[in-house]
C-alpha positions as CSV (number, residue, x, y, z in Angstrom):
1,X,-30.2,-92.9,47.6
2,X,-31.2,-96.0,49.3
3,X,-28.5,-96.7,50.7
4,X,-28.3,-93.5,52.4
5,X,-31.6,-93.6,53.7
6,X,-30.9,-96.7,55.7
7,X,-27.7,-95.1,56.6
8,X,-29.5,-92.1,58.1
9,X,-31.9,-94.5,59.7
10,X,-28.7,-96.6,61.4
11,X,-27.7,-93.7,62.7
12,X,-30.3,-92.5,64.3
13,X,-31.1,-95.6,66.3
14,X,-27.3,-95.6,67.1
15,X,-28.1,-91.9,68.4
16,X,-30.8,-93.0,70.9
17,X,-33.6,-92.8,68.9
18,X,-33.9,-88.7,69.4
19,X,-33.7,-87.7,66.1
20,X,-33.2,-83.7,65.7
21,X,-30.8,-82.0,63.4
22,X,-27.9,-82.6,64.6
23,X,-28.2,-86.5,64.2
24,X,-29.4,-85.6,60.7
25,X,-26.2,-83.8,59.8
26,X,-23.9,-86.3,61.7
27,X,-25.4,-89.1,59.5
28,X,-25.5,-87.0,56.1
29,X,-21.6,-85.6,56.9
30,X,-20.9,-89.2,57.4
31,X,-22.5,-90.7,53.9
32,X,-21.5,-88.0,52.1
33,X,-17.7,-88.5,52.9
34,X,-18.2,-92.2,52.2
35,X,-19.4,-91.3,48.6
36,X,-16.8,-88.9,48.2
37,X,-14.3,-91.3,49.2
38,X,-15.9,-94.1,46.7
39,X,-13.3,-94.4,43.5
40,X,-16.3,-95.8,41.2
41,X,-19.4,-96.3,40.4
42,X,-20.8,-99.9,41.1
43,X,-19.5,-102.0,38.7
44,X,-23.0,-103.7,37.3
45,X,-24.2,-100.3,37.0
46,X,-21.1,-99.5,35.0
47,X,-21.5,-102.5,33.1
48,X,-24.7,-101.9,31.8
49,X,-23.9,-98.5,30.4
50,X,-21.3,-100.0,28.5
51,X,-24.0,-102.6,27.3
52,X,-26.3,-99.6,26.8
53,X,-23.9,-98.2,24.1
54,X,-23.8,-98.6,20.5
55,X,-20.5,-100.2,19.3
56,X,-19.1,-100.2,15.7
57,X,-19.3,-103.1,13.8
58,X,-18.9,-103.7,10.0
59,X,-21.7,-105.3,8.2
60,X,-22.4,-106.4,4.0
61,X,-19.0,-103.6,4.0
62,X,-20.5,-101.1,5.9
63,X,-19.3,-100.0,9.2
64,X,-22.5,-99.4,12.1
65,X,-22.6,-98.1,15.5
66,X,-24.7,-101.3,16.4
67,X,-26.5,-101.5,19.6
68,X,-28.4,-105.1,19.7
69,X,-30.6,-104.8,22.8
70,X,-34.1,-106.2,22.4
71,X,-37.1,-103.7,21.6
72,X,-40.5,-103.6,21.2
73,X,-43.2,-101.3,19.0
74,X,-45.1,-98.5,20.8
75,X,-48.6,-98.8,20.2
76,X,-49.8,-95.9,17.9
77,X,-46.4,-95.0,17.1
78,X,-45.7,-95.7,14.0
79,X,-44.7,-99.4,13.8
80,X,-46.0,-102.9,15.1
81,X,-44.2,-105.1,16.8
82,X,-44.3,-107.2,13.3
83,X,-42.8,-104.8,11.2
84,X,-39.6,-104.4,13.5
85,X,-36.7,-105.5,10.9
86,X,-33.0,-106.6,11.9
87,X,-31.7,-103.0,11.7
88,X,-33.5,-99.7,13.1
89,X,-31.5,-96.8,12.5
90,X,-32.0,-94.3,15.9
91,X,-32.1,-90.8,15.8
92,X,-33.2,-90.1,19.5
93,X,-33.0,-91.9,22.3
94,X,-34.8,-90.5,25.6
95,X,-36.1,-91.9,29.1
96,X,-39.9,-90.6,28.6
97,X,-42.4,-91.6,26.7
98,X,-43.5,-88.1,25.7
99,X,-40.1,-86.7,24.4
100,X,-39.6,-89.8,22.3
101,X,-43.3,-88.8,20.6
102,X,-42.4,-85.1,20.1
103,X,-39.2,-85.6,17.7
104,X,-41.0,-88.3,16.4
105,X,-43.3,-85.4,15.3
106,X,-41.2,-82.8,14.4
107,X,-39.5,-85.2,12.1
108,X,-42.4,-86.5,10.3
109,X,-43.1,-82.9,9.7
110,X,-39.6,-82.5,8.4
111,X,-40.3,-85.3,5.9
112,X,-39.7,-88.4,7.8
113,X,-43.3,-90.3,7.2
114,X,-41.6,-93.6,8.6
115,X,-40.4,-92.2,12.3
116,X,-41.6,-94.8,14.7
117,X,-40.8,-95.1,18.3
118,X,-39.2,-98.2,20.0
119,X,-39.3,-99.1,23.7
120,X,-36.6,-101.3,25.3
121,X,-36.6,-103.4,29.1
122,X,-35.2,-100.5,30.5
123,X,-36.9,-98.5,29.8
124,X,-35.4,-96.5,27.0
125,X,-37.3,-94.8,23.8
126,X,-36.2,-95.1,20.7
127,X,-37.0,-92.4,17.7
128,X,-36.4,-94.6,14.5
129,X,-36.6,-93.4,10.7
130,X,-35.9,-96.7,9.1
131,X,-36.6,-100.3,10.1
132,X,-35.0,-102.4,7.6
133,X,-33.3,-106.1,6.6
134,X,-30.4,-104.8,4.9
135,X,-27.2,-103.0,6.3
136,X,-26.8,-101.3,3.4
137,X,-30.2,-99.7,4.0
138,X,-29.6,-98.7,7.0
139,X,-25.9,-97.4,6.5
140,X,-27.2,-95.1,3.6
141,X,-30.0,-93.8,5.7
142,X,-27.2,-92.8,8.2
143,X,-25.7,-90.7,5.5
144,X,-28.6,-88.7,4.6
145,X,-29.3,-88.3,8.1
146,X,-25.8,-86.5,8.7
147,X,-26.0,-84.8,5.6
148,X,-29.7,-83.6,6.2
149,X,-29.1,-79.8,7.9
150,X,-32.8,-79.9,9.4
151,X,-31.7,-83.0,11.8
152,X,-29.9,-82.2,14.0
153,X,-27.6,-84.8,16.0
154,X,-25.1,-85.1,18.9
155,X,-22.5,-88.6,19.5
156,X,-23.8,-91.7,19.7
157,X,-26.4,-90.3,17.7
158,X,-27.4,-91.5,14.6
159,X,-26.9,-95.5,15.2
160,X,-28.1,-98.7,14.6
161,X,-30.5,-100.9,17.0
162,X,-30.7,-104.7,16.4
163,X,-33.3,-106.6,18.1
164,X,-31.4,-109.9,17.7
């Protein structure tokens, strides 16, 4: 988006500086056919949701979608910073602050009294039922999350977030 703004602008100086609508359109016909004409998206960008995604990884015998990205408690949301363990298993992951609190929520009022919510750099929110030190915890957790016909889950959904 920025980079068409200062396209737009570049072309109306080019233009003489009389901007009317017909510079406009010249300038949008003209990024829009570079962006059609673009094969990808920028590769750090595309690199980063690659990063971004949980990847399996078999731990203690127990296969996780592991996603080790560093995170950090929500204030009044069910967890301190202290009492983040090595393995968080995720249920929702959202981009606002107030989604992340509704599920968390709606599942403590399904039964899940340990929901907490997690923040990352990015920032990303994190709904978590279980913070724990043990794969195995965290693997069987998974299990009665998928088996559990209240919770409802779409792919990548439920994985595991490491802090380390």
């Amino acid at each position: 988006m920025k980079k068409l703004m200062i396209l737009l602008s570049a072309c109306a100086l080019l233009a003489g500086c009389k901007t009317n609508e017909a510079n406009y359109r010249q300038a949008y016909e003209v990024a829009k056919q570079r962006y059609e004409n673009a094969d990808t998206v920028s590769t750090s960008s595309h690199r980063l949701e690659r990063y971004a995604q949980p990847h399996p990884k078999v731990i203690d015998g127990d296969t996780l979608q592991l996603l080790m990205q560093p995170v950090s408690a929500v204030a009044g949301e069910g967890l301190t910073s202290s009492q983040i363990r090595n393995y968080n298993v995720v249920v929702g992951q959202f981009r606002q602050i107030f989604n992340a609190r509704q599920m968390r929520q709606r599942l403590i009022a399904s039964g899940y009294a340990s929901t907490a919510v997690l923040a990352s750099p990015q920032p990303l929110y994190y709904v978590v039922t279980m913070s724990t030190d043990t794969a195995s915890h965290a693997a069987a957790e998974i299990r009665r999350l998928q088996s559990d016909a209240s919770v409802k889950l779409r792919a990548p959904l439920p994985f595991v977030i490491s802090p380390r």
